[in-house]
C-alpha positions in Angstrom: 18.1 15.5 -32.5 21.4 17.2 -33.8 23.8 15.0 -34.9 27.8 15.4 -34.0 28.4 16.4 -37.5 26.3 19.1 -37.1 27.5 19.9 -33.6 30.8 20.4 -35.2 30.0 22.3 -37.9 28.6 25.2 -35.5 31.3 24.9 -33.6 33.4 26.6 -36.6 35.8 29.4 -35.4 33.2 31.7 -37.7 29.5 31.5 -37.4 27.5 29.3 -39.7 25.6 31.8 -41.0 28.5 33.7 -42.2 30.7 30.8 -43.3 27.8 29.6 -45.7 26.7 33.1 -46.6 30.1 33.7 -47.5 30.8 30.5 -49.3 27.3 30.4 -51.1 27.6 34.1 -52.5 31.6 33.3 -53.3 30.1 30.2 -55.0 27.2 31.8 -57.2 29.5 35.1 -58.4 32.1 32.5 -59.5 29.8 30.1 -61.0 28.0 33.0 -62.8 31.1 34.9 -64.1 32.5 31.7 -65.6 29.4 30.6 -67.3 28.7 34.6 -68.8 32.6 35.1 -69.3 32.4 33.4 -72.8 29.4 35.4 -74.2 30.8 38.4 -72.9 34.0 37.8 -74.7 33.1 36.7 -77.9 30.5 40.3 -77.6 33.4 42.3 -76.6 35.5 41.1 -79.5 32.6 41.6 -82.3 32.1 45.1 -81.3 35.9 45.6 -81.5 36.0 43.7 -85.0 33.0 45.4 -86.4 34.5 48.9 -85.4 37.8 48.2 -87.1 36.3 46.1 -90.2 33.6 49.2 -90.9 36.7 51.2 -91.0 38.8 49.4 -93.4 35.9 48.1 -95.8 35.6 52.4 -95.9 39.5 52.9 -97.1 39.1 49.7 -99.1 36.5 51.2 -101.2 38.4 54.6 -101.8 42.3 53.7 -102.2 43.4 57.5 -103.6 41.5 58.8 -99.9 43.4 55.8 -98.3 46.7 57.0 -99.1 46.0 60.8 -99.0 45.2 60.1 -95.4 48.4 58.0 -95.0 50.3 60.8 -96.3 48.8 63.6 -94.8 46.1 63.1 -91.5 48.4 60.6 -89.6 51.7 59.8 -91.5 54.4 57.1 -90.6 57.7 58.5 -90.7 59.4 55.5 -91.3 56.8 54.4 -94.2 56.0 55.6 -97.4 52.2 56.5 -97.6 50.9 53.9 -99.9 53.2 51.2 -97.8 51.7 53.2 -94.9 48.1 52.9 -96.1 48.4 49.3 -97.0 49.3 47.9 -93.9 46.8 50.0 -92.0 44.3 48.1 -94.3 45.5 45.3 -93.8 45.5 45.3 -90.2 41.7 46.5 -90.4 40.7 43.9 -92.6 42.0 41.0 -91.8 42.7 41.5 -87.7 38.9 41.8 -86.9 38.8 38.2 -88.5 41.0 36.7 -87.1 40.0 38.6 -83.3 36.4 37.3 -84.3 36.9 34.1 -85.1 39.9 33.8 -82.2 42.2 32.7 -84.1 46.0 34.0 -83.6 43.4 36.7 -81.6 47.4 37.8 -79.7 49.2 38.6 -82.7 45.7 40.2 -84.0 45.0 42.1 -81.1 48.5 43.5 -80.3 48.7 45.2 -84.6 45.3 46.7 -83.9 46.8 47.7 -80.5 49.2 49.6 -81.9 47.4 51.2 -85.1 45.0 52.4 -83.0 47.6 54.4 -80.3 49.2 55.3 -83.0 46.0 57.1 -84.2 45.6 59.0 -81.0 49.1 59.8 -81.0 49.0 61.3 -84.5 45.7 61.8 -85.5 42.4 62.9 -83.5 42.7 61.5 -80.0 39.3 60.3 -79.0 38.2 58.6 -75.9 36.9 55.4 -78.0 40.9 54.6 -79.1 41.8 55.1 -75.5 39.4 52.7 -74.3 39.3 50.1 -77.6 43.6 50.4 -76.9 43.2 49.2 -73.3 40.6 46.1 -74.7 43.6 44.8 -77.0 46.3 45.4 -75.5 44.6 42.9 -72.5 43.7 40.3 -75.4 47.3 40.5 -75.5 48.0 39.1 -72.4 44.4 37.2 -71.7 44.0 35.8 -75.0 40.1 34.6 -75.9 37.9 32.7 -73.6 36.1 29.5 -74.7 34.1 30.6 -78.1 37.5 30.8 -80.0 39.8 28.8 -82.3 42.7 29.5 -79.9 41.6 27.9 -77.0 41.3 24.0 -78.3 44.1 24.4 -81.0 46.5 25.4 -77.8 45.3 21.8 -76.1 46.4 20.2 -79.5 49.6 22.1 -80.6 51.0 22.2 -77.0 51.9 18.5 -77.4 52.6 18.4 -80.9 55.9 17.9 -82.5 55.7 21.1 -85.0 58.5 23.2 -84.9 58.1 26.0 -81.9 54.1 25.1 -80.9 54.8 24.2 -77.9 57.1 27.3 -76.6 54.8 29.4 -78.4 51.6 28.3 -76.4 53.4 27.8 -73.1 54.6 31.7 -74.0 50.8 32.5 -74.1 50.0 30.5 -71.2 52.7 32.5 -69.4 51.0 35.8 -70.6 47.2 34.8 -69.2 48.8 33.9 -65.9 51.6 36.1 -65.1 51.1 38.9 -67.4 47.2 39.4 -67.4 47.2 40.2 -63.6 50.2 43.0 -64.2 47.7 44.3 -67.4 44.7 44.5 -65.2 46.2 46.5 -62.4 47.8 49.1 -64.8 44.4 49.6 -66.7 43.1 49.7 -63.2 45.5 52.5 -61.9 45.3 54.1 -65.2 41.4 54.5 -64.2 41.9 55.4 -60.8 44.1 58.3 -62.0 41.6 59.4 -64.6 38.9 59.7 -62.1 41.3 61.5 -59.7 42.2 64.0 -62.5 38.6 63.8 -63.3 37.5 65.0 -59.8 40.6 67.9 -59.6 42.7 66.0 -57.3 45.6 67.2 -59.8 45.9 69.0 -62.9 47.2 66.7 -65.6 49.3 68.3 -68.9 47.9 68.3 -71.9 50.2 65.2 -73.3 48.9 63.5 -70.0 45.4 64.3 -70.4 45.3 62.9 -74.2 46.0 59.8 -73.0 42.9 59.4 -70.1 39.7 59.0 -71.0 38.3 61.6 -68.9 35.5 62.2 -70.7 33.5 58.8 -69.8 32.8 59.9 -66.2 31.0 63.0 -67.4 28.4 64.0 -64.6 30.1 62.5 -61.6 30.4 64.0 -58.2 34.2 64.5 -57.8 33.4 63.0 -54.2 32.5 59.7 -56.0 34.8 59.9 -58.4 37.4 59.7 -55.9 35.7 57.2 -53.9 35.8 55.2 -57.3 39.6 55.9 -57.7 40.6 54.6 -54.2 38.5 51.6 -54.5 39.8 50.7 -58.4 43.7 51.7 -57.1 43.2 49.1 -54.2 41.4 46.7 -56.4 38.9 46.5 -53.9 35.1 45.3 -54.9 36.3 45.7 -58.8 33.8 43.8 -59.8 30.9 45.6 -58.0 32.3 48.8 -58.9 32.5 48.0 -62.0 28.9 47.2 -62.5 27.7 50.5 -60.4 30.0 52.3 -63.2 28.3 50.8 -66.1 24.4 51.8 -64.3 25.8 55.6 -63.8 27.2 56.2 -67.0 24.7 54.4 -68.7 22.5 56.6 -67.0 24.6 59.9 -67.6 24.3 58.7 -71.3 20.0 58.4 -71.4 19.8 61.7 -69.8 22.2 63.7 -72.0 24.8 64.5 -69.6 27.7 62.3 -71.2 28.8 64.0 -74.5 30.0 61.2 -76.4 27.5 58.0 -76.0 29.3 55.2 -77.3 29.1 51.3 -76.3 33.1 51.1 -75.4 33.2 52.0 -71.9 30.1 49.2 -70.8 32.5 46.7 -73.5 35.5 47.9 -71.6 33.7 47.3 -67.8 32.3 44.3 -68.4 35.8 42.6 -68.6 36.3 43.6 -64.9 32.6 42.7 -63.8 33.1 39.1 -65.7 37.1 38.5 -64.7 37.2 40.6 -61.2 40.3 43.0 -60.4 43.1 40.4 -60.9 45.5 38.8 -58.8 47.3 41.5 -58.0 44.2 43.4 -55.7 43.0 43.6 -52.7 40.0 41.1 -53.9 42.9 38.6 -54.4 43.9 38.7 -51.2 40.2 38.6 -49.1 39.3 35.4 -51.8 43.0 33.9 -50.6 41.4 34.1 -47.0 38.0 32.7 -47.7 40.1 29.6 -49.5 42.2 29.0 -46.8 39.1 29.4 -44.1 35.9 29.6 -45.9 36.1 27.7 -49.5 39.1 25.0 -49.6 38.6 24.6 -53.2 42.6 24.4 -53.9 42.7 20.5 -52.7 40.1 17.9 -51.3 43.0 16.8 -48.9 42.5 20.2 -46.7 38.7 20.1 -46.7 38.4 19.6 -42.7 37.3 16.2 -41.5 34.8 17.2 -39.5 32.5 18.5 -42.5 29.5 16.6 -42.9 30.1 13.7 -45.6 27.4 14.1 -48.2 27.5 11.3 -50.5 25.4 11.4 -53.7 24.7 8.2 -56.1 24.0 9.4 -59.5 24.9 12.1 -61.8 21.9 12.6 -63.7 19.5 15.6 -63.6 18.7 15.0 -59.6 21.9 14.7 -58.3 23.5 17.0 -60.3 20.9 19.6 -58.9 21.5 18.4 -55.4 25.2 18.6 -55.7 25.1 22.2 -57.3 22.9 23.3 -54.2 25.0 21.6 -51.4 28.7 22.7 -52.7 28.1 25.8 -52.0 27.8 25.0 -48.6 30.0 23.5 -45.7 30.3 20.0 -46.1 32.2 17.6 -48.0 30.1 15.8 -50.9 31.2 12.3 -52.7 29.0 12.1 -55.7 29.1 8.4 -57.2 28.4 6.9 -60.4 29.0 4.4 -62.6 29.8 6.2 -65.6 32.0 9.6 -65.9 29.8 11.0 -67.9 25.9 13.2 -67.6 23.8 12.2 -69.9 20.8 14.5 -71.3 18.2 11.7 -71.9 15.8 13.4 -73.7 18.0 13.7 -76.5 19.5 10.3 -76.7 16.7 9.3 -79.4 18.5 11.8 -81.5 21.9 9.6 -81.3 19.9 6.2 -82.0 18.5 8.2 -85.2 22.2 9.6 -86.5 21.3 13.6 -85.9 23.4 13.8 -83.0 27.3 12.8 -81.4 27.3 11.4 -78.1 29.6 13.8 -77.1 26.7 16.1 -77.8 24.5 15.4 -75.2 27.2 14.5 -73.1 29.6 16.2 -70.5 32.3 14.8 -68.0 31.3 14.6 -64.6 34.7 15.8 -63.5 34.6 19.2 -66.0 31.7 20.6 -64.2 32.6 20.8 -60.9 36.5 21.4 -61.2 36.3 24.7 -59.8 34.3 23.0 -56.3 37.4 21.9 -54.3 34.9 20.0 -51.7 33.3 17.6 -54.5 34.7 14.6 -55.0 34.0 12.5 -58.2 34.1 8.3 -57.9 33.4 6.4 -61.0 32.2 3.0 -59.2 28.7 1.3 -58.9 27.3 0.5 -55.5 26.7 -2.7 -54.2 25.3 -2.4 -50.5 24.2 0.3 -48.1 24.4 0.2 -44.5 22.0 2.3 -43.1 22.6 1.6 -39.3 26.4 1.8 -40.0 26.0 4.8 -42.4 28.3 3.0 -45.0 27.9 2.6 -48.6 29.8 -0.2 -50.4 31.1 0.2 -54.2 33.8 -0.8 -56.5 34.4 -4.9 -57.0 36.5 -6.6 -59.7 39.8 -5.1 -60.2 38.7 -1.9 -58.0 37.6 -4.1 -54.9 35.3 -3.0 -52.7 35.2 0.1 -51.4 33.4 1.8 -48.2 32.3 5.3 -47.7 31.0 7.1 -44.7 28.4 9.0 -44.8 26.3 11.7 -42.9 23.6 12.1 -45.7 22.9 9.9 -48.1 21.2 11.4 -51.3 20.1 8.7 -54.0 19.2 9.9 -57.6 20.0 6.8 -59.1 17.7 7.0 -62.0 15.6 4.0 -63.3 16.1 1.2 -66.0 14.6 -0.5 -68.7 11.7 -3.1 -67.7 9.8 -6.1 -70.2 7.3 -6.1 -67.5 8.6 -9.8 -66.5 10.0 -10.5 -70.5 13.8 -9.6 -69.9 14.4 -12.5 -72.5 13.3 -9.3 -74.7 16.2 -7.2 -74.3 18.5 -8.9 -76.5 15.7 -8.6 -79.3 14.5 -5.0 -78.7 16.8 -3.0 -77.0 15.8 0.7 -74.9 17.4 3.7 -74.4 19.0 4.8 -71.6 22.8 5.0 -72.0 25.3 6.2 -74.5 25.7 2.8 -75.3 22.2 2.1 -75.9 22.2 5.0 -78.6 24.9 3.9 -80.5 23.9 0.4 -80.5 20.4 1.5 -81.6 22.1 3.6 -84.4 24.0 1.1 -85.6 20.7 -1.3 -85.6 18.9 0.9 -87.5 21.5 1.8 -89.7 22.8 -1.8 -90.1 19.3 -2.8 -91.2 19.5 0.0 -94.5 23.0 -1.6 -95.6 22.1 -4.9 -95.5 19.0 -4.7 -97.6 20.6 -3.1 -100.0 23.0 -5.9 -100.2 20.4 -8.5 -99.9 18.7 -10.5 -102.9 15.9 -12.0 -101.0 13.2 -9.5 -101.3 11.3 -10.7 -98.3 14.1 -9.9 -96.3 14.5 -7.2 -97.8 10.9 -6.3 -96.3 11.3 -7.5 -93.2 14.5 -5.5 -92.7 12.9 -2.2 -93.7 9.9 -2.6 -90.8 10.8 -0.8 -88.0 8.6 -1.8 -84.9 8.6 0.5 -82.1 7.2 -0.6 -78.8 5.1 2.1 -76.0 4.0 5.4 -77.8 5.1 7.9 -74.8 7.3 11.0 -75.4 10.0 8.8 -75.9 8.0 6.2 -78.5 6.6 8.8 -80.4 10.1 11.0 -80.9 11.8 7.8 -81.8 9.4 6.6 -84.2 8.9 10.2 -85.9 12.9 10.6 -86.3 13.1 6.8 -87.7 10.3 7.6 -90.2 12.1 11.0 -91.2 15.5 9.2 -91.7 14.0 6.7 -94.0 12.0 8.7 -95.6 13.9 12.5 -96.2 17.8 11.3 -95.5 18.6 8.4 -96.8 16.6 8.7 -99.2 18.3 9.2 -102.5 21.5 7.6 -100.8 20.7 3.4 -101.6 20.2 2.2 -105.3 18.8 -1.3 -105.2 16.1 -0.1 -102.3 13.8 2.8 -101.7 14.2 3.8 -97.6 11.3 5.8 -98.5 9.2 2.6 -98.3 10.1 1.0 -95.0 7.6 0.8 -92.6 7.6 2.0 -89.1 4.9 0.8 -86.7 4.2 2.0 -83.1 2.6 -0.4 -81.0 0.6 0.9 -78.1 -1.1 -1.3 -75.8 -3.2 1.3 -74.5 -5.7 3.2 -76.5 -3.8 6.3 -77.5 -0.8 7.4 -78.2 0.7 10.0 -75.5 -1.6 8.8 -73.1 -0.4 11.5 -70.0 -1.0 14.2 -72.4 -4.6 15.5 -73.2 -6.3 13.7 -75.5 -6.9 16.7 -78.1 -2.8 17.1 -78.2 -2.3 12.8 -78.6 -4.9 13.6 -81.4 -3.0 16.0 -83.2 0.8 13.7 -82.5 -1.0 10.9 -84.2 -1.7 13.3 -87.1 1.5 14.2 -87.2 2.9 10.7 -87.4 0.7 9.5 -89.9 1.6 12.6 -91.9 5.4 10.7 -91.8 4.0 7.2 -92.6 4.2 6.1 -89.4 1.5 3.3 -88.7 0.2 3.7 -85.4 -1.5 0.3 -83.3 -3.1 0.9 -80.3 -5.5 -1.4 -78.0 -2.8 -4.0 -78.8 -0.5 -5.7 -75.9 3.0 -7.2 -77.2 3.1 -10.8 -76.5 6.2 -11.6 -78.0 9.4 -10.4 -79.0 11.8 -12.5 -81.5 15.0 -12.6 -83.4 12.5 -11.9 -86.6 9.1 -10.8 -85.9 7.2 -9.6 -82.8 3.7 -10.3 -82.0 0.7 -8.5 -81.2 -2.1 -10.3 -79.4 -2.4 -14.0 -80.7 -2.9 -13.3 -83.9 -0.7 -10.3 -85.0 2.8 -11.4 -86.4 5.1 -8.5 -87.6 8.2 -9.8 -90.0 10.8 -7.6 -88.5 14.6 -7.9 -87.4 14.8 -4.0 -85.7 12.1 -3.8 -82.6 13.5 -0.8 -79.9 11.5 -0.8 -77.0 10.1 2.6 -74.9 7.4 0.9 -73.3 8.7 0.8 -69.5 11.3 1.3 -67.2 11.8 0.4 -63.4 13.9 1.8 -60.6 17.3 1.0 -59.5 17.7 -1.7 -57.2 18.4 1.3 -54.7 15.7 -0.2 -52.7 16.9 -3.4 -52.4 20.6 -2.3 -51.2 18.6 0.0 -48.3 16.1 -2.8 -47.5 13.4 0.0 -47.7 9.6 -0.4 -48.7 9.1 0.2 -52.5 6.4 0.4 -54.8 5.4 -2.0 -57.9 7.7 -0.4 -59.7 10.7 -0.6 -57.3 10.9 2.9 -56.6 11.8 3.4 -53.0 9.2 5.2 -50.6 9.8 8.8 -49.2 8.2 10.8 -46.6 6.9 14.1 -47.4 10.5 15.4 -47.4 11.6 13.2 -49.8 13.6 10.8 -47.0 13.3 7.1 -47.3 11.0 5.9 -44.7 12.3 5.5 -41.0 16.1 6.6 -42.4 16.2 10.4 -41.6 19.8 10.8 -43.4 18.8 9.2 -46.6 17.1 10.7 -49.0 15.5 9.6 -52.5 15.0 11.2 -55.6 13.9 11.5 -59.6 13.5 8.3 -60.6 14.0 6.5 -57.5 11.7 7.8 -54.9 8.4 6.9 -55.2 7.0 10.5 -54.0 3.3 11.8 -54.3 4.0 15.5 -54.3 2.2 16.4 -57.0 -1.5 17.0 -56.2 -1.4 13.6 -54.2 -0.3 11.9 -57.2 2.6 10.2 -58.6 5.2 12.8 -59.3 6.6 12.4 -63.4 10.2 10.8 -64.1 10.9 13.8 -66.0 14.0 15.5 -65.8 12.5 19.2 -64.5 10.9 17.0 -61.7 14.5 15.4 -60.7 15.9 18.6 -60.8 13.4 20.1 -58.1 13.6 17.2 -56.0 17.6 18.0 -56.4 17.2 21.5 -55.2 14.7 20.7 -52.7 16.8 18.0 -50.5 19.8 20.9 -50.8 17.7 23.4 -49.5 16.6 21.1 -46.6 19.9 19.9 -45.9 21.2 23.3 -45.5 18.5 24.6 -43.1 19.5 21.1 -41.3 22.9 21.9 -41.0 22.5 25.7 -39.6 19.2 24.7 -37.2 17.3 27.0 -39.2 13.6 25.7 -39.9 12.9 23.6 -42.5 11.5 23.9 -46.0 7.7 23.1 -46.1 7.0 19.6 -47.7 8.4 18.5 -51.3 5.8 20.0 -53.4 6.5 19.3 -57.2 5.4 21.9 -59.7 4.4 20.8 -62.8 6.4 23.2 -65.8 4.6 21.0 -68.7 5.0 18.2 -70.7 6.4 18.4 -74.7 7.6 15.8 -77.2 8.3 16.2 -81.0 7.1 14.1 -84.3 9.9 14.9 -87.0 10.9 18.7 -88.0 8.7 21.5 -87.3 6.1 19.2 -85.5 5.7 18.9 -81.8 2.7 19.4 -79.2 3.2 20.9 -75.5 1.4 20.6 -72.9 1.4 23.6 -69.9 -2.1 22.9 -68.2 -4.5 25.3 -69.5 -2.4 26.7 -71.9 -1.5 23.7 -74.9 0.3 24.2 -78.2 0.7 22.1 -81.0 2.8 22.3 -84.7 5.4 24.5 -85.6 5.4 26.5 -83.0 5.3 24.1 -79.9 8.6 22.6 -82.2 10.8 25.7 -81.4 10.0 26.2 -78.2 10.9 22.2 -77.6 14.0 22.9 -79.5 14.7 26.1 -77.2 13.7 24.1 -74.0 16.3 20.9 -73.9 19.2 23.4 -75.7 18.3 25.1 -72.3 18.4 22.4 -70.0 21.9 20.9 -71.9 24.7 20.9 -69.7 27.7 23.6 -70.8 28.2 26.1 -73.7 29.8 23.2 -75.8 27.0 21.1 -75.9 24.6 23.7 -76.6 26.4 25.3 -79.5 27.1 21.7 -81.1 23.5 20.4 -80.5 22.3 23.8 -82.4 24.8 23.6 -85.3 24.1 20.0 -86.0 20.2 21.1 -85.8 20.7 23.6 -88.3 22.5 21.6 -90.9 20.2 18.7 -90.7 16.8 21.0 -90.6 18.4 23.2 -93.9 20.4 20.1 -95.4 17.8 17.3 -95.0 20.3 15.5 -93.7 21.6 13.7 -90.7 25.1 14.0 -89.9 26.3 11.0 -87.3 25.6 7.9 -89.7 28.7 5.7 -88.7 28.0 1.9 -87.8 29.9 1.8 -84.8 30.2 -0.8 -82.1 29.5 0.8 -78.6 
């Protein structure tokens, strides 16, 4: 049966199948462009660095030639030829630094600028100046994406009290908004007219004709060329006429037809195929249209009222997937949680074990979808769900409670920590599933080195150097490995009165194997590992009790220890509870084959929270790859939903392997029949979770503090910190 939401949503002025064609394509250029635009930036700006530094390190290695040059290939009137030499050095030495690094990149860009034009003014025009002139001179205006020094000192300085920061960044600000636009319609008129001069639509002079790089669409048809021209003029389609430019001279280059082959004009393109044609275009104006009719991504408050209300609880790696496929489409989406933040899980051990910053692993909800006008973000925890109503309930305290109406209901609410019935456990051995958990971990951990070395009681002393570490899945094992290198590699040399080299880690197992979902020959090989770090391994051993100062194994099994961190189990949210829906043992709420709860069509359930068997007829993992698909799955679904076209086939989750690491340059993956283990299987983890981080940032910070603590032996975040 179609509901009135979506009775009203085909009811659009436009068909649904353009409006979400539109929207969707609109959405994944815009979404692409800004994730490539700052590795296509900081690539534009080393080749334009490299090109000017090779050039100075040259005249700085033969000073007479420097100035003979100065003096007689392209002299300065105004200058004397050593001054004259000596500030074209300097401007080739230390502007590609400073461009590189993005650091006063205006002021960098702007001399280069103008050594260069003067060098096709005076000296041997070339169609590389032309084209590395019209690259600066737009860093003039633009200024440096995200990879730059620029970029967060501006934040900073705008609000500071130093003498002219502020007027001097709003004057850049003004430049990147008002000014850029004007720069990229002159470059793109100054194209338009070189392919028109190009094709014999005039004859330009010979002054003209210096100053239009002519040469680069060697091997054009003039009809294209001028096809080129009119669209580039009009700034119509820049961006896709800026990549069918790059293919056809890049083509004209392999084939021998283009007489110069250098990398400039692909540099030079590749700012209008990242950054589109401007505002001042024809582009400009169709995108205005879709905004006003099509996106609505300017303000929430004109989103029309009769878009289906999507509401997702949770940000994690499900319902960040689900809200990534369903912006793109027709509907208004709420997406609730009870933090502001995303959290990549898999990395949180490295917080608890001082490698990493919680801002590392971290990103504000809010930041990633700013650009999404029809995404709403609520920082509240939900109480209640209404199922007949469709209402959900959240807020209380100070907030109160709130309602929310809802058309689909998407839950991705993740899962907790369980003691299997023991919760007076938590306050002895805490788990890790929160920000907070890692830093309170941390400090734990950390907290137990300082106070033996200020202890004198040498049994305490030992009992505050045993680390016990409870369940001996991915998470166990990483946890345990990274304790044991800590201890043992870099602290080591950093206490007097104790050796961290001697504690003790132990990792209890009640089964009989550590890793037990991975095959047996790869659990073989992470106990090796392990042991290799001094890590004491106890399977075939149930925990019967945790304490302020020891834990016990069995009946018999007593462990002195004051630091027990427990991986051993988690259970679902209470998601099931709030719907009154059928859930398994371990609270995870029951879905159908399309991952909807049980007899509630609108409400779906997924990652951690749905109990789904799409995997074989088995359980499917609470791994994040697994929410993610899930994620993507209920956006396809929705989406056929929404423009009565037939529906995706049944959740089928497909297994993309399992991995876990044991310390540096040891780590064991799982991919079905293919299986690796050592060295090897430890880069590829590393290069797997840098992939699945969330934003440039993160990634960059997460490698960088990798680095220094592989190369250094040492880990960086040691602060004992309250959470």
């Amino acid at each position: 049966m179609t509901s009135a939401a979506e009775m009203t949503l085909q009811e659009e002025r436009l068909s649904p199948f353009v409006r979400v064609t539109l929207r969707s394509w609109a959405k994944l250029y815009s979404g692409g462009a800004e994730v490539f635009w700052p590795f296509t930036d900081l690539i534009v700006r080393f080749f334009l660095a490299q090109a000017f530094f090779r050039s100075g390190l040259v005249k700085a290695a033969d000073w007479d030639k420097a100035v003979f040059l100065a003096a007689n290939e392209y002299p300065v009137s105004w200058m004397a030829p050593d001054t004259a030499a000596a500030v074209g050095l300097s401007i080739e030495l230390i502007g590609p630094v400073l461009l590189l690094l993005g650091f006063f990149t205006r002021p960098a860009a702007l001399a280069m600028a103008v050594l260069t034009i003067i060098s096709q003014a005076v000296y041997v025009p070339t169609t590389s100046n032309l084209l590395i002139s019209a690259m600066l001179l737009w860093y003039v205006f633009h200024g440096p994406a995200a990879f730059s020094l620029d970029r967060p000192l501006s934040s900073g300085l705008k609000d500071s009290a130093l003498p002219l920061a502020r007027p001097v960044v709003r004057f850049g600000e003004f430049l990147r908004e008002r000014g850029a636009p004007v720069a990229m319609m002159v470059i793109r008129l100054w194209l338009a007219l070189t392919l028109l001069a190009f094709a014999g639509v005039f004859e330009p002079s010979v002054a003209l004709a210096t100053w239009l790089p002519i040469t680069i669409f060697t091997g054009f048809p003039d009809w294209l060329a001028i096809v080129f021209a009119v669209l580039l003029a009009t700034g119509f389609a820049a961006s896709v006429v800026s990549y069918v430019l790059v293919i056809l001279i890049g083509l004209f280059m392999i084939v021998g037809v283009h007489p110069n082959i250098t990398f400039y004009p692909i540099l030079f393109l590749a700012i209008y195929e990242s950054r589109g044609a401007g505002s001042l275009s024809l582009d400009n104006l169709i995108y205005a249209w879709m905004e006003k009719n099509i996106l609505f991504d300017r303000d929430y408050a004109d989103i029309p009222d009769h878009w289906p209300h999507i509401v997702v609880v949770g940000a994690g790696f499900g319902g960040l997937a689900a809200v990534a496929r369903l912006k793109r489409l027709p509907v208004r989406i709420t997406l609730i949680d009870k933090r502001n933040y995303h959290l990549f899980q898999p990395l949180l051990y490295q917080i608890a074990t001082a490698t990493l910053n919680p801002a590392d692993i971290a990103t504000p909800i809010r930041s990633l979808f700013k650009p999404d006008g029809n995404v709403r973000v609520v920082k509240g925890e939900v109480s209640a769900i209404d199922a007949k109503a469709k209402t959900l309930t959240y807020g209380g305290g100070e907030l109160g409670n709130q309602q929310l109406v809802y058309d689909k209901l998407v839950l991705a609410t993740g899962a907790s920590h369980s003691y299997f019935g023991k919760d007076e456990w938590g306050a002895f051995a805490p788990g890790l599933k929160t920000v907070e958990d890692g830093v309170a971990v941390r400090g734990s951990i950390l907290e137990a080195f300082e106070q033996a070395e200020a202890s004198n009681d040498p049994e305490r002393v030992k009992r505050l150097l045993t680390f016990v570490v409870v369940g001996a899945g991915p998470t166990g094992v990483e946890l345990a490995g990274a304790i044991a290198e800590l201890a043992k590699i870099n602290v080591e040399r950093e206490f007097r009165t104790i050796d961290p080299s001697s504690a003790r880690v132990i990792l209890v197992q009640s089964g009989p194997r550590v890793l037990p979902a991975f095959p047996e020959e790869l659990a073989e090989k992470a106990a090796a590992s392990l042991e290799k770090l001094g890590v004491e391994i106890r399977t075939g051993g149930r925990v019967t009790e945790i304490a302020a100062r020891h834990v016990m194994i069995g009946d018999d099994t007593k462990i002195e220890t004051e630091t027990v961190l427990w991986a051993a189990g988690v259970t679902a949210s209470p998601a099931g509870k709030w719907l009154g829906a059928e859930c398994d043992r371990s609270g995870r709420v029951l879905v159908d084959e399309w991952l909807r709860v049980k007899g509630q069509a609108d409400v779906f359930a997924i990652g951690d929270t749905a109990g789904s068997s799409a995997w074989n007829g088995d359980p499917v993992p609470g791994l994040a790859p697994a929410a993610k698909q899930a994620g993507a799955y209920v956006g396809r679904l929705v989406e056929a939903e929404l423009l009565g076209k037939q529906s995706p086939g049944p959740f089928e989750y497909k297994h993309q392997g399992s991995l876990a690491t044991i310390g540096r340059k040891s780590a064991v993956a799982d991919f079905g029949a293919f299986k690796l283990s050592g060295a090897l299987a430890w880069w590829l983890w590393g290069v797997v979770h840098v992939g699945f981080l969330t934003g440039a940032r993160n990634r960059a910070t997460v490698i960088l503090n990798w680095g220094w603590s592989f190369f250094a032996n040492h880990a960086g975040v040691r602060l004992i910190t309250k959470s």
